[in-house]
N, CA, C and O atoms as CSV, one atom per row, in Angstrom:
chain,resi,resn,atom,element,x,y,z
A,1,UNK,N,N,1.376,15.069,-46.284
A,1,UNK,CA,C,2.269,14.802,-45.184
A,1,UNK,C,C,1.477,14.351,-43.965
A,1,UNK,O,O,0.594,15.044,-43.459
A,2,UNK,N,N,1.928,12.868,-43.420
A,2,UNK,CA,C,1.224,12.785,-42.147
A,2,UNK,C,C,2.108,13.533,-41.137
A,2,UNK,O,O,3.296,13.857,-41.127
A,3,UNK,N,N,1.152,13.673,-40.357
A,3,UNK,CA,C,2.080,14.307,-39.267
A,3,UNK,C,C,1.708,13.351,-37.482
A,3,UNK,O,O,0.663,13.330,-36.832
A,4,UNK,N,N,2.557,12.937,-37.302
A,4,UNK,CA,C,2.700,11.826,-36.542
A,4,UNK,C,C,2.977,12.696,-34.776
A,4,UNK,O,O,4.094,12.952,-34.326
A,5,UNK,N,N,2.111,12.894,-34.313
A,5,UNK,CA,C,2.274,14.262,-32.856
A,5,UNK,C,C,2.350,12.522,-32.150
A,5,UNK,O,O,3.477,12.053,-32.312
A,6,UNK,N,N,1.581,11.759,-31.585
A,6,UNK,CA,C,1.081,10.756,-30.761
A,6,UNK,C,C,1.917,10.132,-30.930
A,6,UNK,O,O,2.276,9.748,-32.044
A,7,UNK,N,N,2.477,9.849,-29.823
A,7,UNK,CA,C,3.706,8.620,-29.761
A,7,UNK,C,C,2.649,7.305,-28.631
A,7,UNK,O,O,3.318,6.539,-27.937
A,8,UNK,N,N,1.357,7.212,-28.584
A,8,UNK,CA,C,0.662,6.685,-28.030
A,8,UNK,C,C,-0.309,5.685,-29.098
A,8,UNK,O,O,-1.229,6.393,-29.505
A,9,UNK,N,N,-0.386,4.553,-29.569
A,9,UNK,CA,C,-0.835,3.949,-30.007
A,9,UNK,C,C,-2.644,3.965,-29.602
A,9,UNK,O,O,-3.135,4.462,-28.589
A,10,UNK,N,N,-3.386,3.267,-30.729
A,10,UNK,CA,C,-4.671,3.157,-30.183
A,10,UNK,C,C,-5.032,2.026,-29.640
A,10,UNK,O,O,-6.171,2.064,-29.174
A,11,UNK,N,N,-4.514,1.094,-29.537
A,11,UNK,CA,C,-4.695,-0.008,-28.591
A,11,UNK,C,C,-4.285,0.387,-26.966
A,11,UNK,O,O,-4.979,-0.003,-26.027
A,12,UNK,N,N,-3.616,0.838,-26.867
A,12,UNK,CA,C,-2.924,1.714,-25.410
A,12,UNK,C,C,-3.691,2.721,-24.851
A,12,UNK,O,O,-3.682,3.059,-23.668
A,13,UNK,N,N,-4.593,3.352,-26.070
A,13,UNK,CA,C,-5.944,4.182,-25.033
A,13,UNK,C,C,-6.907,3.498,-24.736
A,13,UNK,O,O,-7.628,3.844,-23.801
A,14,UNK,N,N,-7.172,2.294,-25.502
A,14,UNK,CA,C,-8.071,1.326,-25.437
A,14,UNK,C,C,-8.341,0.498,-24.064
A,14,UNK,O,O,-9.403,0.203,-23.516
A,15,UNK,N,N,-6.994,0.235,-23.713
A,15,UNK,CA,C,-5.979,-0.206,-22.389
A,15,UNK,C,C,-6.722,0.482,-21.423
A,15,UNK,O,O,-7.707,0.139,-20.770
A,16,UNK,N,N,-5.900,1.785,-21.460
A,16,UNK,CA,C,-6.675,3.391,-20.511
A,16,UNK,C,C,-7.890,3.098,-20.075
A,16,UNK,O,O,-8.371,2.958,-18.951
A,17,UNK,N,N,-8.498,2.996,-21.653
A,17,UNK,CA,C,-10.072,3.328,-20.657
A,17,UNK,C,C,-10.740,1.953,-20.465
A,17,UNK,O,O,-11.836,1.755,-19.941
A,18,UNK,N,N,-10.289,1.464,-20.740
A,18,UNK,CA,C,-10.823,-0.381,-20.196
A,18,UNK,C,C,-10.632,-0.267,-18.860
A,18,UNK,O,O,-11.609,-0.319,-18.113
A,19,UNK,N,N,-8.982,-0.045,-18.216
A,19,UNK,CA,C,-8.829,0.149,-16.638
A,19,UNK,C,C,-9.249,0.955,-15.968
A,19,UNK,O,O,-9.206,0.910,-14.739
A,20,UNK,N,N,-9.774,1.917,-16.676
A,20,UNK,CA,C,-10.404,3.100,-15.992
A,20,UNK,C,C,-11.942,2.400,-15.793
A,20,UNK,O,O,-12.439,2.175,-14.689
A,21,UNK,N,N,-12.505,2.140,-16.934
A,21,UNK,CA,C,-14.099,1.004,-16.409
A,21,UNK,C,C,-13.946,0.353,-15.805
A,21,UNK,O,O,-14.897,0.441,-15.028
A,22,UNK,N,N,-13.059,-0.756,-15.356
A,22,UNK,CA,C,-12.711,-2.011,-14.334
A,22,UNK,C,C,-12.879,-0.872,-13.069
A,22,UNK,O,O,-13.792,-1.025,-12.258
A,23,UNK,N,N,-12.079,0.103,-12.973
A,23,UNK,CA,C,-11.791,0.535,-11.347
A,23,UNK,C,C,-13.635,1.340,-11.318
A,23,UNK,O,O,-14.519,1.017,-10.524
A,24,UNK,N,N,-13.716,2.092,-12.105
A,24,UNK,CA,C,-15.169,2.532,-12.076
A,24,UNK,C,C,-16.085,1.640,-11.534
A,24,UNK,O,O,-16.837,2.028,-10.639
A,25,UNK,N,N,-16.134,0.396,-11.986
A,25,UNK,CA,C,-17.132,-0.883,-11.967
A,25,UNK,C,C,-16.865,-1.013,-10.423
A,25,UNK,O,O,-17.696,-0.483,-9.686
A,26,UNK,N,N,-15.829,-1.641,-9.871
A,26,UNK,CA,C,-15.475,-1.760,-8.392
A,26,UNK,C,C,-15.354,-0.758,-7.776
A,26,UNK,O,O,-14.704,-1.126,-6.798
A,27,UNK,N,N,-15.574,0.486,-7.651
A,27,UNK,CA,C,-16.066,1.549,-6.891
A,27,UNK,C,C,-17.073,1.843,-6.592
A,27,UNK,O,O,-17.340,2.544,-5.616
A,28,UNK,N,N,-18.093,1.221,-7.610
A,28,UNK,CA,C,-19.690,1.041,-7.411
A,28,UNK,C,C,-20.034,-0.427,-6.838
A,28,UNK,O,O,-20.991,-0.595,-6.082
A,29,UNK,N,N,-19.484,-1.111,-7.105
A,29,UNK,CA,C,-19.991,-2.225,-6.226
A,29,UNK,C,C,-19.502,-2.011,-4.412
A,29,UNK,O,O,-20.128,-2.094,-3.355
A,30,UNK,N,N,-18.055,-1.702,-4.782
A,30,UNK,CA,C,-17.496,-0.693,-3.268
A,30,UNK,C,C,-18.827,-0.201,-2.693
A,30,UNK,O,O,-19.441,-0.867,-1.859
A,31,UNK,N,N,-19.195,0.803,-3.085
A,31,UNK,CA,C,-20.035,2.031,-2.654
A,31,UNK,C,C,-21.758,1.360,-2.439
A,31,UNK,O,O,-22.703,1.795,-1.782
A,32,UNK,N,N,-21.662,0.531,-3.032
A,32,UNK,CA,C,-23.094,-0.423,-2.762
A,32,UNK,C,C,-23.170,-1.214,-1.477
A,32,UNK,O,O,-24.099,-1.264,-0.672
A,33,UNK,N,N,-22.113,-1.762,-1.457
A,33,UNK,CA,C,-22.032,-3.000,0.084
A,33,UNK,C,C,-21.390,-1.910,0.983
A,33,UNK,O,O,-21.326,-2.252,2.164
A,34,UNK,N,N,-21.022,-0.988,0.772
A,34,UNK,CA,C,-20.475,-0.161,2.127
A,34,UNK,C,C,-21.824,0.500,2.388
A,34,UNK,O,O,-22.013,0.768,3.574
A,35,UNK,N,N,-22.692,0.787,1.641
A,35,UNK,CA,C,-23.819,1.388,2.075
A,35,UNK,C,C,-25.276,0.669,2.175
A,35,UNK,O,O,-26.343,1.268,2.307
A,36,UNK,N,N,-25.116,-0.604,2.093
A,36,UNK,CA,C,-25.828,-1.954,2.397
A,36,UNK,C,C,-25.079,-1.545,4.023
A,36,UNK,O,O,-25.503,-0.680,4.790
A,37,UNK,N,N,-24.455,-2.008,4.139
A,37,UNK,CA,C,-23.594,-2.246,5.608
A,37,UNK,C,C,-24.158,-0.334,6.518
A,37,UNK,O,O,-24.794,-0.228,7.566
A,38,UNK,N,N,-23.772,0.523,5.873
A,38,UNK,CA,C,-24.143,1.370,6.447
A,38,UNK,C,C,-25.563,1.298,7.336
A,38,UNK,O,O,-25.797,1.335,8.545
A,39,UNK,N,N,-26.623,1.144,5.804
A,39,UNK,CA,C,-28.095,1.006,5.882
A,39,UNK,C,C,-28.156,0.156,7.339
A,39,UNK,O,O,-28.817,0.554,8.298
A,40,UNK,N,N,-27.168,-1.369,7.343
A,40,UNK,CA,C,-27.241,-2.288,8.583
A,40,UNK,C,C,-27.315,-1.945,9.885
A,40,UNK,O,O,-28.054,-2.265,10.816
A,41,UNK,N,N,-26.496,-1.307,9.765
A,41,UNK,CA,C,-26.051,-0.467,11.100
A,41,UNK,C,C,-26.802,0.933,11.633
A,41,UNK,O,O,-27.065,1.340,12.764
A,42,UNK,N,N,-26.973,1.351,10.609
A,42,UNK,CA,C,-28.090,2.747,10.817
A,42,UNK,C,C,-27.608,3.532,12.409
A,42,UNK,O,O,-26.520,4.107,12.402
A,43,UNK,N,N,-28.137,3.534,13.258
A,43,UNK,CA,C,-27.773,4.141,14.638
A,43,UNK,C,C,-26.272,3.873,14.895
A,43,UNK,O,O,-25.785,4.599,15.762
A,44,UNK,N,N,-25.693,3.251,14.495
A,44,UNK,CA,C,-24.378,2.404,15.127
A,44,UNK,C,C,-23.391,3.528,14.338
A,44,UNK,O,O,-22.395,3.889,14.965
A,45,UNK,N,N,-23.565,3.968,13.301
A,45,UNK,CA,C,-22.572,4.646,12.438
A,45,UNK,C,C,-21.774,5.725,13.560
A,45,UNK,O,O,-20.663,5.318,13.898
A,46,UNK,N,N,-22.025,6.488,13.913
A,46,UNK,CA,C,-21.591,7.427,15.100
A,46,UNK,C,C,-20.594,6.370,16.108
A,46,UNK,O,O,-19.372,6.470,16.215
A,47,UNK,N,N,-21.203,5.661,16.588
A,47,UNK,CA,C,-20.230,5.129,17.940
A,47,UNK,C,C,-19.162,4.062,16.607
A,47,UNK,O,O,-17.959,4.321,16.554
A,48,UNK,N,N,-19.486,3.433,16.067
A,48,UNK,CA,C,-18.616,2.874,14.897
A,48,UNK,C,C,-17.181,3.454,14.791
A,48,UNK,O,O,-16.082,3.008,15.121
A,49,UNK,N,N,-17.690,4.891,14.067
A,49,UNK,CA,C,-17.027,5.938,13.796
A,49,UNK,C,C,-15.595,6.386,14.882
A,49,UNK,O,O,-14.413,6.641,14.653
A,50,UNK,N,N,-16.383,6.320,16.040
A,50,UNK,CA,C,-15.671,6.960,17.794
A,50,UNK,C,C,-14.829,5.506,17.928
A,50,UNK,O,O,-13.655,5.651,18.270
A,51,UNK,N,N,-15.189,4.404,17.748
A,51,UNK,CA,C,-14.696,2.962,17.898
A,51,UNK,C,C,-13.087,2.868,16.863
A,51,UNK,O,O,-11.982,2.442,17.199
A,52,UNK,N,N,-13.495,3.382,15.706
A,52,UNK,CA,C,-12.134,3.544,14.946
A,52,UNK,C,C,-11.264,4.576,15.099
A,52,UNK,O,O,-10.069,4.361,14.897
A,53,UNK,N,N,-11.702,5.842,15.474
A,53,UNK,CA,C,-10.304,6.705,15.867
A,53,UNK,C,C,-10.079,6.250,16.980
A,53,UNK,O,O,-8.906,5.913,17.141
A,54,UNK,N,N,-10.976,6.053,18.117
A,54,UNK,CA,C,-10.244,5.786,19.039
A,54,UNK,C,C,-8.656,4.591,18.753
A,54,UNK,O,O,-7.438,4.673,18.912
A,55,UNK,N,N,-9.513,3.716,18.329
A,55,UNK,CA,C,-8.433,2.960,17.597
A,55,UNK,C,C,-6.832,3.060,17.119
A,55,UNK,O,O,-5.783,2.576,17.545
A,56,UNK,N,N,-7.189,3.926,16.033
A,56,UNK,CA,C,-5.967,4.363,15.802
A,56,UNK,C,C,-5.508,5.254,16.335
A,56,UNK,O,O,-4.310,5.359,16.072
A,57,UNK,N,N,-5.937,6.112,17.096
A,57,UNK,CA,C,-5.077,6.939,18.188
A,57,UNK,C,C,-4.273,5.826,19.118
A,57,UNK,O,O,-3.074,5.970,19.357
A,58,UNK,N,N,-5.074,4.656,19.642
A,58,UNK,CA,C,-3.982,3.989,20.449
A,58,UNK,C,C,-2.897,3.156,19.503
A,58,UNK,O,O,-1.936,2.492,19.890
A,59,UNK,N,N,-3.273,3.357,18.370
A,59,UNK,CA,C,-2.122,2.599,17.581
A,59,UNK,C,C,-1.061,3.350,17.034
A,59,UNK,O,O,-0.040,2.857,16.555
A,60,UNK,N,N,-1.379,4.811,17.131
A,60,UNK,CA,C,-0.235,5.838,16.822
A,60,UNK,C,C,0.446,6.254,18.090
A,60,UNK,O,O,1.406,7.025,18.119
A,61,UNK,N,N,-0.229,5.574,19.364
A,61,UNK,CA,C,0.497,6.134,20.513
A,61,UNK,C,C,1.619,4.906,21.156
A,61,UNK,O,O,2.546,4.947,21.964
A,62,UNK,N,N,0.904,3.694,20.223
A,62,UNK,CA,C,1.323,2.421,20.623
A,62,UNK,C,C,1.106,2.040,21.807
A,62,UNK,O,O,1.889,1.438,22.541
A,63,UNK,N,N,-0.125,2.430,22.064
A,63,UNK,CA,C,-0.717,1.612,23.404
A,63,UNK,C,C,-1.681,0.773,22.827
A,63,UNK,O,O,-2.211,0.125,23.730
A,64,UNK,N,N,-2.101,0.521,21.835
A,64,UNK,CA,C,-2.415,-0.954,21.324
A,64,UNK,C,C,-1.895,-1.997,21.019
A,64,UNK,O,O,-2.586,-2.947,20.651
């Protein structure tokens, strides 16, 4: 007797973890040029940082 539990085909996990490597792959290239850019900036990261909340504080107050 087979016994048939998986209503999930194996081409469809195949799917899964293919998109799961694609987003993996671009999270590391992500995480490479954001920290190229970091490295760029070095001292700047802090006031950067103060430059964007400030930011969106005036955009949640709508004085931007």
């Amino acid at each position: 007797m087979l016994d048939n539990r998986a209503g999930i085909e194996v081409e469809d996990l195949l799917k899964i973890v293919l998109v799961l490597v694609v987003v993996w792959i671009v999270l590391e290239i992500l995480g490479m040029i954001l920290g190229t850019i970091g490295w760029l900036l070095g001292p700047l990261q802090p006031l950067l940082g103060v430059v964007i909340l400030i930011l969106i504080v005036l955009w949640l107050l709508d004085r931007l």
